[in-house]
N, C-alpha and C positions, 0 to 999 in steps of 0.2 A: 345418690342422695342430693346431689346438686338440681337437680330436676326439681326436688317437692320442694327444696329453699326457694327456688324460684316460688313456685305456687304458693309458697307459706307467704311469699309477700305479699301475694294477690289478693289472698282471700285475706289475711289482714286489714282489710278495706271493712272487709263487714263488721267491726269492732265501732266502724264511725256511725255504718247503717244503723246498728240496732240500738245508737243513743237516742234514735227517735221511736222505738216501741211505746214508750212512755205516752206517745202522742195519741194511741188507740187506746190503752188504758183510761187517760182520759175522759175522751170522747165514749166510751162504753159507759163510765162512772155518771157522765153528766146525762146519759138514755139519749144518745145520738146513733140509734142502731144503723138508721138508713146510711149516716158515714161509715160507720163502719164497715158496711158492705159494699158502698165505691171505695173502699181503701181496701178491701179485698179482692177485688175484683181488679180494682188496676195494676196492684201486684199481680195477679196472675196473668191479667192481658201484657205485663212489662214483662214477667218469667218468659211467655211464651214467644214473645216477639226477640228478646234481648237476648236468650241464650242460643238460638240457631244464628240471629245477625252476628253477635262476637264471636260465634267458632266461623262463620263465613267470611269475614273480614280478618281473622288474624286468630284462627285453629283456639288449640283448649285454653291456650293465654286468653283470650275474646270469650269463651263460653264460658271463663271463670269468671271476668269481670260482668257479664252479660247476668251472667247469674247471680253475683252479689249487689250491682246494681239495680235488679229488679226488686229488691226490697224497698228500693226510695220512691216504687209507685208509687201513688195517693196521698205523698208526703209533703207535697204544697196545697193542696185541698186541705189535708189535717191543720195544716199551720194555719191556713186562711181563716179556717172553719172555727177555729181555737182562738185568733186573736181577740175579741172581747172577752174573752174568760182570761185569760192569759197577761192581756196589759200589751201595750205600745214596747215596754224593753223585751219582754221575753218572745213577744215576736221578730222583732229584729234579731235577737240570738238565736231562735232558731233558725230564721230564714240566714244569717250566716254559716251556720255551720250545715246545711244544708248546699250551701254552694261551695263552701270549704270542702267536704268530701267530695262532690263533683271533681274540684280541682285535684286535690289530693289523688282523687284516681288518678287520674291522668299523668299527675307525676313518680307513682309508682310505675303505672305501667313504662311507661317512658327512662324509667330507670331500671329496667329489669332487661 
C-alpha cells in the first residue's frame, strides 16, 4: 500500500491540470474549432513525447508525471487565444496558476 500512497501523490497533480478544461469549453462556446484542435493535438503530441521521456528519466514516477503533465499541452495557446475574451486579470490568473502547477510538480515529485 505504500507504493500507490506514493502514486496517489503524483497523480494528485491532475486536480491542478484539469482546472484549465474550462479553457476548451470556452474556446468551443465562442466556434474557435480550429483551437480546439491545436489543443488537441498538442496534448496528444505532449502524451506521446512525455510519458516515454518520464518513465526514461526516472521509471513509472516520470511516466506518471509525464502523463499528467501532458494535459497542460495547448494550455498557453488557449490562455493566449482567450485573453481579449477573458480581460487583462483573468489572464494573469490563469497564466499564474499555470506555472503554479509546473512548480507544484516539481515539488511533489521532489517530495516523494
Amino acid at each position: 500500500y505504500a507504493e500507490a500512497g506514493r502514486f496517489l501523490s503524483l497523480l494528485s497533480i491532475s486536480f491542478l491540470v484539469m482546472r484549465f478544461d474550462t479553457l476548451g469549453s470556452t474556446l468551443l462556446n465562442l466556434g474557435h474549432t480550429k483551437a480546439m484542435m491545436i489543443t488537441s493535438a498538442s496534448r496528444a503530441v505532449a502524451m506521446c513525447v512525455m510519458l516515454p521521456l518520464g518513465y526514461w528519466l526516472s521509471g513509472v514516477d516520470g511516466a506518471i508525471l509525464g502523463g499528467v503533465l501532458s494535459g497542460l499541452g495547448g494550455i498557453p495557446y488557449s490562455i493566449r487565444l482567450l485573453r481579449p475574451v477573458l480581460g487583462e486579470r483573468r489572464f494573469l490568473i490563469n497564466g499564474g496558476w499555470f506555472v503554479g502547477t509546473v512548480v507544484m510538480t516539481g515539488v511533489v515529485y521532489l517530495s516523494n
